[in-house]
C-alpha positions, 0 to 999 in steps of 0.5 A, a space after each residue: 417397230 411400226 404397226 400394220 397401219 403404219 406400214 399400210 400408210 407408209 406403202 401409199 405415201 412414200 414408193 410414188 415419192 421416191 424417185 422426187 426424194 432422189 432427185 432432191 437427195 442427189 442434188 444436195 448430196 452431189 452423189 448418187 451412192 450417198 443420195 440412195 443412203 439418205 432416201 433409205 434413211 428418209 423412208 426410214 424415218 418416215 415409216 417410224 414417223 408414221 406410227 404417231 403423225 398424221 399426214 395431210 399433205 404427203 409431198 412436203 412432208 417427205 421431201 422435208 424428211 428427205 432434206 433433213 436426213 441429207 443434212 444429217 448425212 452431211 453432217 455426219 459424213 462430210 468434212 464441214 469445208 465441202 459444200 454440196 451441190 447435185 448431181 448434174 444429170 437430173 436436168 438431162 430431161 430438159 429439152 432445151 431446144 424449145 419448140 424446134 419441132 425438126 429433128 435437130 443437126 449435129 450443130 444444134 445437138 452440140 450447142 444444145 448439149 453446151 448450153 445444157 452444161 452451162 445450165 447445170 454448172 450454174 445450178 450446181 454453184 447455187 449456195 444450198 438453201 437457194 439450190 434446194 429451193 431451186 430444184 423443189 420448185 422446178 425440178 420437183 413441181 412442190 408449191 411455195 406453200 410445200 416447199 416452206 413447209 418442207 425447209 420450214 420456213 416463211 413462204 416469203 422466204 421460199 419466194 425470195 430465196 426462188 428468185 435470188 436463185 433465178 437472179 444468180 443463175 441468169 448472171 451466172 449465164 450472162 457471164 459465160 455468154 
């Protein structure tokens, strides 16, 4: 059972996070029904972790919450041969035409739409510790810093795995050009 203070802290920390701890639970779970499952979880152990820790920089500290319940869920929930990737539609957002002020033809919509799949297929093949790297970084805005702090590792790590995720994704795309 929490303490007032707890759920107090709890309703100023989490709701604004939500829709990031989905995203991320979505990408690594590639489902959305099992991605709400590990962010109900996530809020869970956050409001229970509440009523002992203190919490100086909210974003990481949830998402790190976020990815460990993912890796429980999957562990627990999936056969150890599967490999998780997102899903797909969290790039939808992304507007791919790049400055093209004009209201796109139907060409151009197409090849938007293609390259916009190309995208998401190369990012969903990432193995997980690059992925989610990947996706806290230019999906979810955290730093180098939060991002070490929410996987638990070395910030050198998280520019490394960053940028071996850009490389693999840019080879990736180069080969279905």
């Amino acid at each position: 059972m929490s303490s007032p203070i707890a759920e107090q802290r709890f309703r100023e920390i989490v709701p604004p996070l939500l829709d990031d701890a989905y995203s991320l639970a979505k990408w690594l779970s590639q489902s959305p029904t099992d991605a709400e499952d590990i962010v109900q979880d996530a809020a869970l152990r956050a409001l229970q972790a509440l009523s002992t820790v203190s919490v100086d920089r909210p974003k990481p500290w949830f998402l790190a919450i976020v990815r460990n319940a993912a890796m429980t869920f999957m562990a627990r929930n999936r056969r150890k041969t599967v490999a998780y990737a997102g899903d797909l539609s969290d790039l939808d957002a992304l507007d791919l035409r790049q400055g093209d002020d004009a209201a796109p033809n139907p060409e151009q919509e197409l090849i938007a739409y293609e390259d916009g799949e190309r995208l998401r297929q190369a990012i969903a093949g990432l193995p997980p510790p690059f992925l989610e790297t990947l996706v806290m970084r230019d999906i979810n805005g955290l730093s180098y810093r939060e991002i070490a702090e929410a996987t638990d590792t070395p910030v050198g790590t998280v520019m490394s795995r960053l940028a071996r995720a850009r490389a693999m994704l840019a080879k990736t795309l180069r080969a279905k050009a």
